[in-house]
C-alpha positions as CSV (number, residue, x, y, z in Angstrom):
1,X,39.3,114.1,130.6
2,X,39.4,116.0,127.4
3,X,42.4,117.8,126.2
4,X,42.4,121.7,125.7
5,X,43.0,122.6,122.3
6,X,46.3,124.3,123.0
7,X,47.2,120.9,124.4
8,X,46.2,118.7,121.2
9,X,48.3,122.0,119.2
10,X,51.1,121.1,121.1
11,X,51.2,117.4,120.5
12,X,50.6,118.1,116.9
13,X,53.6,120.2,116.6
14,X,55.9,117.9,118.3
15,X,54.8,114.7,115.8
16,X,55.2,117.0,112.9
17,X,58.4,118.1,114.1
18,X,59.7,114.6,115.1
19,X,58.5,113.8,111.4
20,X,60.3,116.1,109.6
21,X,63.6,115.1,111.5
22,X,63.0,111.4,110.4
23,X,62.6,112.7,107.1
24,X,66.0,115.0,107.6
25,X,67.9,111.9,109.0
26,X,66.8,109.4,105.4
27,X,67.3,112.3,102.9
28,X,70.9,112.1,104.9
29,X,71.2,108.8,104.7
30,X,70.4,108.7,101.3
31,X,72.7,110.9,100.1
32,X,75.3,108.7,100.9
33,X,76.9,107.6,97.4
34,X,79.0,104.2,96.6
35,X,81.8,104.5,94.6
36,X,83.8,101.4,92.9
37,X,86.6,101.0,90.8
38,X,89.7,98.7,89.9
39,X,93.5,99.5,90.7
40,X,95.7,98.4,87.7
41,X,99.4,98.6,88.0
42,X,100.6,101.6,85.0
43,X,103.7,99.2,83.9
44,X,101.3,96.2,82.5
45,X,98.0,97.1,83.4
46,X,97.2,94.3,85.9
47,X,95.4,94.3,89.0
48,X,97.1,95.5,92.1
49,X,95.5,93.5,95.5
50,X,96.2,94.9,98.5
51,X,95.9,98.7,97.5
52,X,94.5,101.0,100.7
53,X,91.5,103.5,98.9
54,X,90.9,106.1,101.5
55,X,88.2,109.3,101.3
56,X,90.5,111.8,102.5
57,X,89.7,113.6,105.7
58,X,87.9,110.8,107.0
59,X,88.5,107.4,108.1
60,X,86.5,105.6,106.0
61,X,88.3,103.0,103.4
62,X,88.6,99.7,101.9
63,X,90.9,97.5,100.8
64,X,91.4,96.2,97.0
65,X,90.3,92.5,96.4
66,X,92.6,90.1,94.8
67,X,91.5,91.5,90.9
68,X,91.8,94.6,92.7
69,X,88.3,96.4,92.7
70,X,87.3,97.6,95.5
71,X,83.8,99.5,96.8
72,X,82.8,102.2,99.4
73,X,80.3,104.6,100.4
74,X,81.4,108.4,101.1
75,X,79.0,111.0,102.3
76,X,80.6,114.1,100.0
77,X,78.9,114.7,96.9
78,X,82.9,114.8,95.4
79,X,85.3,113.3,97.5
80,X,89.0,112.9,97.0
81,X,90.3,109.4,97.0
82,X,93.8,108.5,98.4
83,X,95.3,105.6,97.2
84,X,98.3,104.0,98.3
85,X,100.4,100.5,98.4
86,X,104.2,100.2,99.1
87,X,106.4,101.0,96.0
88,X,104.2,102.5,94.6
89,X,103.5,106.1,94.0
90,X,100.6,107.5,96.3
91,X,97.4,109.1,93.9
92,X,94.8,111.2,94.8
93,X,91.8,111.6,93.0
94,X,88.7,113.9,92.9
95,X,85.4,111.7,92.3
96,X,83.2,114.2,90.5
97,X,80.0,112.4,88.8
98,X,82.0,109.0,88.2
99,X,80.5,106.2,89.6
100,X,82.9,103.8,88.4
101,X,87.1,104.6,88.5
102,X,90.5,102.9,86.9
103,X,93.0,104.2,88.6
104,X,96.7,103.2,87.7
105,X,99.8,103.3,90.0
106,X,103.4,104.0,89.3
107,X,105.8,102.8,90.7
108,X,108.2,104.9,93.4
109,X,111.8,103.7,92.8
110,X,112.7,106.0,95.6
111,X,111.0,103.4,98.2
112,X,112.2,100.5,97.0
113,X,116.1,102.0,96.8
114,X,116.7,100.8,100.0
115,X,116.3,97.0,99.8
116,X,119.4,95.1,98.2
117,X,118.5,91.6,96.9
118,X,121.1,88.9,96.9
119,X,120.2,85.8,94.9
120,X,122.2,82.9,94.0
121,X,122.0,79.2,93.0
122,X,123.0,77.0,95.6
123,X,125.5,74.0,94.5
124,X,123.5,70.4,95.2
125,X,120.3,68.8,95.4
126,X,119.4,71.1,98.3
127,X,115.6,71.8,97.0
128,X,114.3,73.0,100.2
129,X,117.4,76.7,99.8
130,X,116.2,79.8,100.6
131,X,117.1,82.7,98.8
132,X,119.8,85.4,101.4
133,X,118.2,89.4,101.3
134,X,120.0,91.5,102.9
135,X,118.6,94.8,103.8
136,X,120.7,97.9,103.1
137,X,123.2,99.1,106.0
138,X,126.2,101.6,106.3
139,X,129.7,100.5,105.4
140,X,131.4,99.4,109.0
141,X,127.9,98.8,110.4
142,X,125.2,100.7,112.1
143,X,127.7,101.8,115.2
144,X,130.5,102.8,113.0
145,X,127.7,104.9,111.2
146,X,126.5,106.2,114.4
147,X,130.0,107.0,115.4
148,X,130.7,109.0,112.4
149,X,127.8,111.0,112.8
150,X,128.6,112.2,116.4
151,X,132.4,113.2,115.2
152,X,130.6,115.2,112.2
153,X,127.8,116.8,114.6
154,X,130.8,117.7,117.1
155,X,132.7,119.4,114.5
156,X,129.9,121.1,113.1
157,X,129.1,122.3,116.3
158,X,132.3,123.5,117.2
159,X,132.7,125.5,113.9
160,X,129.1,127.6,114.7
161,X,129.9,128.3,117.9
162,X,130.0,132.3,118.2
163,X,133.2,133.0,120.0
């Protein structure tokens, strides 16, 4: 059986149109650019590992290697890179024709205030010591803490009331 004309028409619109969506879908994949770069520490300018590198508003990251470069792909022509590591001051940066980025990170006394460090040198041979850290805690404990918080809230409270 031969096909009408309006019937071969038809089939040569759908290829063309299933064409140019192939097409669509490889110039999108294409557009897709890599972006490397190495995290120093700002104090003495070696390399942070373990530093998260985030495109912000998405979920796509990486993780810095142990001379702390890293490499992803991102699908925004300029994306905004978080990055962030504990103690350490969290930067974001707006990748604009760079291919390649430094970035260095500060350190954030404010979240390393809470972690008191108690060294000493044991008395003896005793090789195998481990050093004591003590996280920091209230005076009288967590539950005198607690305690003093619900005598402050209830006095508080009682002073606001509206009579």
């Amino acid at each position: 059986m031969l096909a009408s004309e309006a019937e071969v028409e038809i089939k040569l619109e759908s290829a063309q149109a299933t064409r140019s969506e192939d097409m669509s879908r490889k110039r999108m994949a294409t557009t897709q650019r890599i972006i490397q770069g190495k995290v120093l520490s700002a104090e003495d300018n070696t390399p942070l590992p373990g530093v998260n590198v985030i495109v912000k508003g998405t979920t796509t990251g990486t993780v810095t290697d142990i001379h702390g470069n890293y490499q992803l792909a991102s699908d925004s022509d300029a994306p905004t890179l978080i990055y962030s590591f504990i103690g350490l001051k969290t930067e974001e940066i707006k990748v604009n024709n760079q291919r390649e980025l430094i970035v260095k990170l500060e350190s954030d006394v404010a979240q390393l205030s809470e972690v008191v460090i108690t060294g000493y040198t044991p008395s003896g041979n005793d090789v195998n010591h481990e050093p004591v850290i003590k996280l920091a805690e209230p005076i009288g404990g967590r539950k005198a803490y607690d305690q003093y918080l619900k005598k402050v809230c209830a006095i508080r409270k009682k002073r606001w009331q509206v009579k």
